[in-house]
C-alpha positions in Angstrom: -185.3 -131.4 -91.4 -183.2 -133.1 -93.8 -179.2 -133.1 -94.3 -180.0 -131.0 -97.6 -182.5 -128.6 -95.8 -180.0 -128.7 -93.1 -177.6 -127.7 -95.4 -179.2 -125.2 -97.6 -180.7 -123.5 -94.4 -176.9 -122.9 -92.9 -175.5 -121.7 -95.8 -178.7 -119.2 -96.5 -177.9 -118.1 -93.1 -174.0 -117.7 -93.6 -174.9 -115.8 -96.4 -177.1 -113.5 -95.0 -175.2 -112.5 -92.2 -171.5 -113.0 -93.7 -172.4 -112.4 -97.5 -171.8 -115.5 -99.9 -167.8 -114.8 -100.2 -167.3 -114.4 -96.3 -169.4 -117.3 -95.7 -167.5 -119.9 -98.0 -164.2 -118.7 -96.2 -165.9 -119.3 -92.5 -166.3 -122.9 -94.2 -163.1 -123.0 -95.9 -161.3 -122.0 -92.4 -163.7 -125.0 -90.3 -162.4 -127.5 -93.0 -158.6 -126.4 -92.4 -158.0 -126.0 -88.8 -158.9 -128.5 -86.7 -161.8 -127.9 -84.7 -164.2 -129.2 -81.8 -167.7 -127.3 -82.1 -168.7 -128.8 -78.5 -164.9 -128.6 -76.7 -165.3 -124.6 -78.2 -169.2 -124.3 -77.1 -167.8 -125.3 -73.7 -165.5 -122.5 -73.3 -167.3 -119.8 -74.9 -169.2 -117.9 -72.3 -166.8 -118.7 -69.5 -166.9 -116.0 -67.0 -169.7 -114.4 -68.2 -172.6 -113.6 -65.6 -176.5 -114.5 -66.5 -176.9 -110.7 -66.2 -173.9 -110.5 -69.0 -175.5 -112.7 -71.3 -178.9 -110.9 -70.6 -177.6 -107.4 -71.4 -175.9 -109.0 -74.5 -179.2 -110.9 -75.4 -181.3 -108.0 -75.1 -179.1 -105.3 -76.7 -178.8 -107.8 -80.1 -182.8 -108.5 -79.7 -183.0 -104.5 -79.9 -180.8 -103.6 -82.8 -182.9 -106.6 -85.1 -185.9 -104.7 -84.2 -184.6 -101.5 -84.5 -183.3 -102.1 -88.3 -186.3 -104.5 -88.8 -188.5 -101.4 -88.9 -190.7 -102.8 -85.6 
């Protein structure tokens, strides 16, 4: 995948999920602030059991089938 596809493909996805205005503030507030993607990835299921994540896995996996029509 290109930078471009790369690109087009994460903002298609902000989009989506955020809706276009939403997603170019989640961008606008990642340019402003300082802030470390892997420093935050580190921290971000501390605490959180494999049967945690599971459960959260599972219930997310649900609801996109659920309002997928499957």
């Amino acid at each position: 995948m290109t930078d471009l596809e790369l690109r087009r493909t994460g903002m298609d996805a902000l989009s989506e999920k955020l809706g276009l205005v939403q997603a170019e503030r989640f961008i606008t507030l990642l340019l402003r602030e300082p802030f470390d993607y892997t420093e935050w990835r580190k921290h971000q299921y501390q605490g959180a059991t494999v049967s945690s994540l599971f459960a959260a896995a599972k219930n997310q996996w649900e609801t996109r089938q659920k309002s997928s029509g499957k």
